[in-house]
Backbone as CSV, one residue per row, in Angstrom:
resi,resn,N_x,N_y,N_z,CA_x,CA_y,CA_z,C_x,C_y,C_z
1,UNK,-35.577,-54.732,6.156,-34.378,-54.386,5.427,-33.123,-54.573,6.280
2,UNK,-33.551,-54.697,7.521,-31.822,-54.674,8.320,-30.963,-56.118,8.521
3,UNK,-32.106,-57.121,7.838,-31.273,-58.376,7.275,-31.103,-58.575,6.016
4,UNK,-31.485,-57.774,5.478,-31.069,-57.511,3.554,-29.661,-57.270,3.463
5,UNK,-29.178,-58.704,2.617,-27.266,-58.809,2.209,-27.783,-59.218,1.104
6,UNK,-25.589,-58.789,0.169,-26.305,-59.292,-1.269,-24.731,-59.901,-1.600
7,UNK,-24.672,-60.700,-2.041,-23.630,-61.245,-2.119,-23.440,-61.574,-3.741
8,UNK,-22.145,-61.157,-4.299,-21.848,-61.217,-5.703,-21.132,-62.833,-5.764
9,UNK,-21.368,-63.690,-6.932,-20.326,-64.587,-7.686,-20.328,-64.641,-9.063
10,UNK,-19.659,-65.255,-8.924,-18.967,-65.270,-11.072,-19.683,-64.888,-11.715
11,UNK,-21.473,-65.477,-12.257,-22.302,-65.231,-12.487,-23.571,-65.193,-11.999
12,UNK,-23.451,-64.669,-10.718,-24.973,-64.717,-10.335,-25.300,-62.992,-9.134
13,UNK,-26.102,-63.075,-8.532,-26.115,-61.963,-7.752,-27.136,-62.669,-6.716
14,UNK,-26.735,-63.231,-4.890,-27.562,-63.864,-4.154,-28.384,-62.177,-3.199
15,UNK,-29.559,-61.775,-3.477,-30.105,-61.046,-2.677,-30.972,-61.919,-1.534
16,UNK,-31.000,-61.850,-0.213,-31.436,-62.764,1.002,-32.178,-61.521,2.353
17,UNK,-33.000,-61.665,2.605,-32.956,-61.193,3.935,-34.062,-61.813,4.850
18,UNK,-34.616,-61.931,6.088,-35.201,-62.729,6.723,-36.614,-61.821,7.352
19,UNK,-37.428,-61.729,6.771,-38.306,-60.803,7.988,-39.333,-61.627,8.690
20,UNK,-40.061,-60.618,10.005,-40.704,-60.844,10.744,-41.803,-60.063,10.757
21,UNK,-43.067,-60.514,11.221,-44.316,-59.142,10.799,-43.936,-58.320,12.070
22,UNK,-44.559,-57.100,11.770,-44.875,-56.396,10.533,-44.088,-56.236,9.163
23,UNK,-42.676,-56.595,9.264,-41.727,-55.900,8.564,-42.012,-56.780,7.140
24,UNK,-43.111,-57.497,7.417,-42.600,-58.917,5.707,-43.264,-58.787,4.922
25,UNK,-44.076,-57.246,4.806,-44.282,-56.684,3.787,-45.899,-56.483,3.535
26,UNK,-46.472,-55.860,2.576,-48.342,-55.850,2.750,-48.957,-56.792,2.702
27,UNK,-48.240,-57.923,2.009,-49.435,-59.451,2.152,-49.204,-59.940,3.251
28,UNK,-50.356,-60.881,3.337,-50.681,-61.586,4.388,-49.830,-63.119,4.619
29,UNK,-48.609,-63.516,5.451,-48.166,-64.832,5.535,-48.377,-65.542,6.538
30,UNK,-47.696,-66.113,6.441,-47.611,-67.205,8.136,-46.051,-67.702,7.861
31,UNK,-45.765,-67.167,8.734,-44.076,-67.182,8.959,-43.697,-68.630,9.343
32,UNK,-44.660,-68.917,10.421,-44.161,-70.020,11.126,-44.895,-71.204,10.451
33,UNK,-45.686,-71.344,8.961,-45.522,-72.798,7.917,-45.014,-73.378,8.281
34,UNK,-43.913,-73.099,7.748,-42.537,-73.530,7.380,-41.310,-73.286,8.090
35,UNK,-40.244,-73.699,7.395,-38.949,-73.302,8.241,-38.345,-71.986,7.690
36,UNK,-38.624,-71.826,6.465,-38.017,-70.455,6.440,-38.877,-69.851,5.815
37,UNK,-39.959,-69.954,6.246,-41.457,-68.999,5.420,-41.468,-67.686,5.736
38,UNK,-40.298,-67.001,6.559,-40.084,-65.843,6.811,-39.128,-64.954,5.810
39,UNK,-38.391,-65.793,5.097,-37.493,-65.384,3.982,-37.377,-65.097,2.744
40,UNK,-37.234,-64.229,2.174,-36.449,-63.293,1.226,-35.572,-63.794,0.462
41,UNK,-35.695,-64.585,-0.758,-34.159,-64.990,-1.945,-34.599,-64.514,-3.069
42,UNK,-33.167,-63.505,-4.143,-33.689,-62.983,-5.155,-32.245,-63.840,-5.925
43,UNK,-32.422,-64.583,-6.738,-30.916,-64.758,-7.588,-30.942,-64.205,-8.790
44,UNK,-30.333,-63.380,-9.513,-30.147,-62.503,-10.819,-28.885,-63.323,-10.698
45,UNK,-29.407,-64.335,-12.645,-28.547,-65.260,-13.091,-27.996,-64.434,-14.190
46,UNK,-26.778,-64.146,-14.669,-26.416,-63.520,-15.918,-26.895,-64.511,-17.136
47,UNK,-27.328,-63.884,-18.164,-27.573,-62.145,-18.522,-29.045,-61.389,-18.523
48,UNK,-29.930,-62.330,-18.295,-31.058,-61.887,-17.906,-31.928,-62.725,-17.064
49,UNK,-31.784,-63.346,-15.963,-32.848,-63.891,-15.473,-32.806,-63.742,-14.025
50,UNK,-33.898,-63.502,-13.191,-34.336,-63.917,-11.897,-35.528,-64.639,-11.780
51,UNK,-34.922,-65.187,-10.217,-35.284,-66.065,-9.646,-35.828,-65.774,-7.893
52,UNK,-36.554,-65.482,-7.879,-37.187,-64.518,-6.741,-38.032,-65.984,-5.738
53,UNK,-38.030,-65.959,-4.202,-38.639,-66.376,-3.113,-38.804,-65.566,-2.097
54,UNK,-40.378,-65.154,-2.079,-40.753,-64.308,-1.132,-41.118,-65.090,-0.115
55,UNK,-41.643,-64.562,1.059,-41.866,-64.880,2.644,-43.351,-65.892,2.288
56,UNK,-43.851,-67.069,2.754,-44.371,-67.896,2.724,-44.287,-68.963,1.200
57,UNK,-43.114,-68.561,0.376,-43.093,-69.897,-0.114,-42.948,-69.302,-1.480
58,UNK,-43.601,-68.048,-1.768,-44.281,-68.117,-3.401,-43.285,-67.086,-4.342
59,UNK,-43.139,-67.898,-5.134,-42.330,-68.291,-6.094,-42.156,-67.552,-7.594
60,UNK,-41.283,-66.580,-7.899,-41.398,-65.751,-9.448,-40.301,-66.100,-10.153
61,UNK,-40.127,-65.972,-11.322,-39.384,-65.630,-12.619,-39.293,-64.554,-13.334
62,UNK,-38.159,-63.693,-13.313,-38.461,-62.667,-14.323,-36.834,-62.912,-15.154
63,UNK,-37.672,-63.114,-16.404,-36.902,-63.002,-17.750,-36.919,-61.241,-18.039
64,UNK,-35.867,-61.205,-18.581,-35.716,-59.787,-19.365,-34.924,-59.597,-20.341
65,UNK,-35.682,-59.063,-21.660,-34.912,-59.368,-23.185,-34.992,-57.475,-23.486
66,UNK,-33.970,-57.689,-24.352,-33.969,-56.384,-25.070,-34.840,-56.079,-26.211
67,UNK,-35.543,-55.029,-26.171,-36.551,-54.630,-27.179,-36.229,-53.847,-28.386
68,UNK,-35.084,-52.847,-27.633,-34.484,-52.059,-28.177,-33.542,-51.340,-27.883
69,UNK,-32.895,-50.265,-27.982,-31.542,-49.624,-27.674,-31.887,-49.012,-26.188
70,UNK,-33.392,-48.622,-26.176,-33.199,-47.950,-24.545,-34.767,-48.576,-24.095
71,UNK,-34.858,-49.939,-24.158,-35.476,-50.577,-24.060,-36.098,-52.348,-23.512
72,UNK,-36.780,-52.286,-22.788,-36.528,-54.105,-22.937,-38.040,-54.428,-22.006
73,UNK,-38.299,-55.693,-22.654,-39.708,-56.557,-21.918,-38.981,-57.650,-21.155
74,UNK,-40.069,-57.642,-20.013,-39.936,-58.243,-18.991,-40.748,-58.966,-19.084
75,UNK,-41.173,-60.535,-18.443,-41.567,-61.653,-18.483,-41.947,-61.892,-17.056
76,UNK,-42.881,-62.121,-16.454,-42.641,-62.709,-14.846,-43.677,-63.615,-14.641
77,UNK,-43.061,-65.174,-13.924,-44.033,-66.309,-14.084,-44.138,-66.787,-12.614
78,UNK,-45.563,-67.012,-12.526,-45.264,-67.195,-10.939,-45.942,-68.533,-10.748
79,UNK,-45.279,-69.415,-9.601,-45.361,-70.823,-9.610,-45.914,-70.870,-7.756
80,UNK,-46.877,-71.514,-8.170,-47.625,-72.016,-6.782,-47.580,-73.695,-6.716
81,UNK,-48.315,-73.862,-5.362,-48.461,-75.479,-5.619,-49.827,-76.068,-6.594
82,UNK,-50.936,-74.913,-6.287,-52.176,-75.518,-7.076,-51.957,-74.789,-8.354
83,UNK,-52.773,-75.533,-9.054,-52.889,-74.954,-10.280,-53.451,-73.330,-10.285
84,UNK,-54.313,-72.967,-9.694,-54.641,-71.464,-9.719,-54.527,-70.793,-8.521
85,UNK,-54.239,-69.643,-7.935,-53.625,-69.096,-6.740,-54.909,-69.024,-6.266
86,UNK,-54.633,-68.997,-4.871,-55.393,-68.718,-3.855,-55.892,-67.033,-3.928
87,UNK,-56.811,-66.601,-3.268,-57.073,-65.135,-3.382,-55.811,-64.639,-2.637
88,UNK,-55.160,-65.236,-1.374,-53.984,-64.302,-1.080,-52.812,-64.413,-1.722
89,UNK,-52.284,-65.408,-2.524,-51.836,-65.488,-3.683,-51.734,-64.881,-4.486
90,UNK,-53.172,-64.478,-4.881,-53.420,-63.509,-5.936,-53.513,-62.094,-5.609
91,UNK,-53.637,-61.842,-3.970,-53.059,-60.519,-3.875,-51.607,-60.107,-3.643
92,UNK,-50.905,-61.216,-3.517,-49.396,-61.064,-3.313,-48.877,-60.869,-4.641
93,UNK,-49.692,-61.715,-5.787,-49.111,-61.066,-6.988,-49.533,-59.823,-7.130
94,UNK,-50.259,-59.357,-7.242,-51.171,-57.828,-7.117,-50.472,-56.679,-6.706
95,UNK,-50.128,-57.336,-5.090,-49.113,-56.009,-4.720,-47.888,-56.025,-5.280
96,UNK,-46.976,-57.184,-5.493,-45.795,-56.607,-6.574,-45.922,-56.903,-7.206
97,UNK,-46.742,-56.868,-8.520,-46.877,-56.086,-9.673,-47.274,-54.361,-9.507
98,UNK,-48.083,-53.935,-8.722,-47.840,-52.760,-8.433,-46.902,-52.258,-7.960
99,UNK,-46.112,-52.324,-6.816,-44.738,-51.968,-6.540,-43.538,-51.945,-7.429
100,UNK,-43.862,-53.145,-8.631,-42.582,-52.950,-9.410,-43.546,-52.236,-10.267
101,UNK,-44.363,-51.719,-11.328,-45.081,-50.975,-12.058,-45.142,-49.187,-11.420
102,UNK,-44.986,-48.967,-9.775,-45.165,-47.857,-9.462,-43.657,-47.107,-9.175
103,UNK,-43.381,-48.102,-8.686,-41.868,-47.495,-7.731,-40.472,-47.950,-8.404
104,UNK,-39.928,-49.901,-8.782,-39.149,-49.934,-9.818,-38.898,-49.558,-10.986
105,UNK,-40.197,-49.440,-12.204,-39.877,-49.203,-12.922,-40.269,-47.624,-13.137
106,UNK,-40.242,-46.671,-12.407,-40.481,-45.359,-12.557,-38.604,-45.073,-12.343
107,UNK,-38.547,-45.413,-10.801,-36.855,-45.402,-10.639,-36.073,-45.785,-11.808
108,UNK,-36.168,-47.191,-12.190,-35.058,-47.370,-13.489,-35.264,-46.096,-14.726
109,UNK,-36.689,-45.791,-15.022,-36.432,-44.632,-16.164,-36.254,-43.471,-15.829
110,UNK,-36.100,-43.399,-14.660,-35.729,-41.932,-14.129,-34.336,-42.170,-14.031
111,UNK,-33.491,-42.950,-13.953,-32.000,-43.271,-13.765,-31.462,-43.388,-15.460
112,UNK,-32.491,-44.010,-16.082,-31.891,-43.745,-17.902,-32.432,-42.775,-18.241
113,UNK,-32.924,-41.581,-17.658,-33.182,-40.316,-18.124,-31.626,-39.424,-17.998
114,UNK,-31.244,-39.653,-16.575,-30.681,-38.832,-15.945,-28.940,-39.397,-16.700
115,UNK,-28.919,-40.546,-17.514,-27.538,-40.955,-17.498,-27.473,-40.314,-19.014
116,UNK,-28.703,-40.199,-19.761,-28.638,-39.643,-21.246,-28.779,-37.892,-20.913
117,UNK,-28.531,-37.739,-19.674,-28.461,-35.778,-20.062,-27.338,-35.607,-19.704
118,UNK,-26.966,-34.803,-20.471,-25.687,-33.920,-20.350,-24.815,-33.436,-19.388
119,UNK,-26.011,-33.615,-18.170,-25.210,-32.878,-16.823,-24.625,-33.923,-16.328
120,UNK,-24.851,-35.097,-16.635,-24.572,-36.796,-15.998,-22.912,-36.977,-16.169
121,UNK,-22.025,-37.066,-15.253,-20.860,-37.309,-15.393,-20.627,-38.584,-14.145
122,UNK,-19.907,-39.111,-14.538,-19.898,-41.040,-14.260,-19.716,-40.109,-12.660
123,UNK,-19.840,-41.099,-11.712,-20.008,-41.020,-10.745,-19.149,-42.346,-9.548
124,UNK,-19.172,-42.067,-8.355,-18.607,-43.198,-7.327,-19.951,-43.910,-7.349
125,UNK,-20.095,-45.366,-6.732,-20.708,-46.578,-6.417,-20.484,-46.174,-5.078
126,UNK,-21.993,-46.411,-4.085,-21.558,-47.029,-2.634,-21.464,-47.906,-2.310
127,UNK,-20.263,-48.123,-1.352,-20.405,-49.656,-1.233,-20.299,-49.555,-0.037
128,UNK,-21.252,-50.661,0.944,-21.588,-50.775,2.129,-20.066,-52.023,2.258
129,UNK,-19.535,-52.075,3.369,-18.650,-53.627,3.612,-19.430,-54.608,4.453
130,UNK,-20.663,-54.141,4.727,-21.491,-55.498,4.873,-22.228,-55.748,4.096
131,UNK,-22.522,-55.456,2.612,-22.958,-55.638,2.060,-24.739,-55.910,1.787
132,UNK,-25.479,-54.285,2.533,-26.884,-54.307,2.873,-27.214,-53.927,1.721
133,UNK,-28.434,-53.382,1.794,-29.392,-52.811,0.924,-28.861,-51.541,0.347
134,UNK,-27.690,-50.839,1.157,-27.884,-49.614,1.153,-26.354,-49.674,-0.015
135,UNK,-25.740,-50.715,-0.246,-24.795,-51.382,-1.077,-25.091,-51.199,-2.426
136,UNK,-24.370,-50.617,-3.765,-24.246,-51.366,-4.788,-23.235,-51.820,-5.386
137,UNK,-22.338,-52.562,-4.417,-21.199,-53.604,-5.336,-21.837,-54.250,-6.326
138,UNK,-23.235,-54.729,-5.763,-23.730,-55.805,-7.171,-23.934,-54.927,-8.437
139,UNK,-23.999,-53.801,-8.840,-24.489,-52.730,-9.813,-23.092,-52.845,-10.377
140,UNK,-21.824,-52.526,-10.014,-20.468,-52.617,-10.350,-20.007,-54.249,-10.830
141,UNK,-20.661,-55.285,-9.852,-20.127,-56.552,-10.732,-20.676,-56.600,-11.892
142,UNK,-22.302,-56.581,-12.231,-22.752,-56.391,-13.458,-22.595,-55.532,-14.014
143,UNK,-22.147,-54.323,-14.112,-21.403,-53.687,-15.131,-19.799,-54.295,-15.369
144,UNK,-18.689,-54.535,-15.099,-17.969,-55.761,-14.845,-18.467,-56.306,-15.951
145,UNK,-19.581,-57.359,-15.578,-20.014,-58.201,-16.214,-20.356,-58.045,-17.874
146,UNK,-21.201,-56.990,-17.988,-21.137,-56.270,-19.052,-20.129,-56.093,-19.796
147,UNK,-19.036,-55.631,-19.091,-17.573,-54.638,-20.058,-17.125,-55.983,-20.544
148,UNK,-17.293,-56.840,-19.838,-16.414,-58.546,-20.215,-16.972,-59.013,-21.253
149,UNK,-18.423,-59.101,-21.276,-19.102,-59.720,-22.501,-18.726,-58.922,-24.113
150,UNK,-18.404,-57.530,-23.668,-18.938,-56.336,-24.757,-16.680,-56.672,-25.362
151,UNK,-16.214,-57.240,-24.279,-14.526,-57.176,-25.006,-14.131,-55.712,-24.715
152,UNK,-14.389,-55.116,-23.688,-14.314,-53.903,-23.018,-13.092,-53.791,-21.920
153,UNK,-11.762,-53.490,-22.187,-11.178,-53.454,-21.043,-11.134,-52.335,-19.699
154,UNK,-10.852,-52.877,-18.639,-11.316,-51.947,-17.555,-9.863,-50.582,-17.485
């Protein structure tokens, strides 16, 4: 995480960071493949899509549509070179799909719990000026982003 930056533009959101083992997470890579088989790229394209590159190469999509008013399905496609993943492949999908099934999406409905109760009054954004992990300017451009689409002035 201590090379995790996130950098906002017009429409996109660049998340990047570079690790080294231990730090590159529970699957198994080989850093040194490649030239940057150690790296981290997430792009969230407005209005619903990412574009995710984890550490040795492998490759996701997540679409996300609205289902309903406090609601929405997610899509995630993952692209290798062979036609069917390798077993460590297939445990790299494994572990995040569990990580986002245990820990993201528990967090996001615990955050639309907490914004529909009563005690919830709007709040400050942190914003890091180096723009780490510990940052959410990008949470503020896409809302931004939001108020613009919706004809919402600030």
């Amino acid at each position: 995480m201590n090379s995790y930056r996130i950098k906002t533009h017009a429409a996109h959101h660049a998340h990047t960071s570079r690790s080294k083992p231990p730090e590159a997470g529970n699957y198994k890579i080989d850093a040194d493949a490649t030239e940057r088989g150690a790296e981290f790229g997430s792009w969230f394209i407005w209005p619903n899509l990412a574009i995710e590159v984890y550490p040795g190469g492998n490759l996701n999509i997540f679409h996300c549509l609205p289902s309903g008013p406090q609601s929405s399905t997610q899509t995630v496609e993952w692209y290798f070179p062979e036609r069917e993943p390798t077993p460590e492949q297939a445990e790299i999908i494994d572990y995040l799909h569990r990580t986002v099934r245990l820990e993201d999406v528990a967090l996001c409905e615990s955050v639309q719990r907490g914004l529909a109760s009563r005690a919830y009054h709007q709040g400050r954004l942190i914003v890091d000026p180096a723009r780490t992990d510990a940052s959410e300017h990008s949470v503020h451009h896409f809302q931004s982003m939001v108020r613009k689409a919706l004809g919402v002035r600030s």
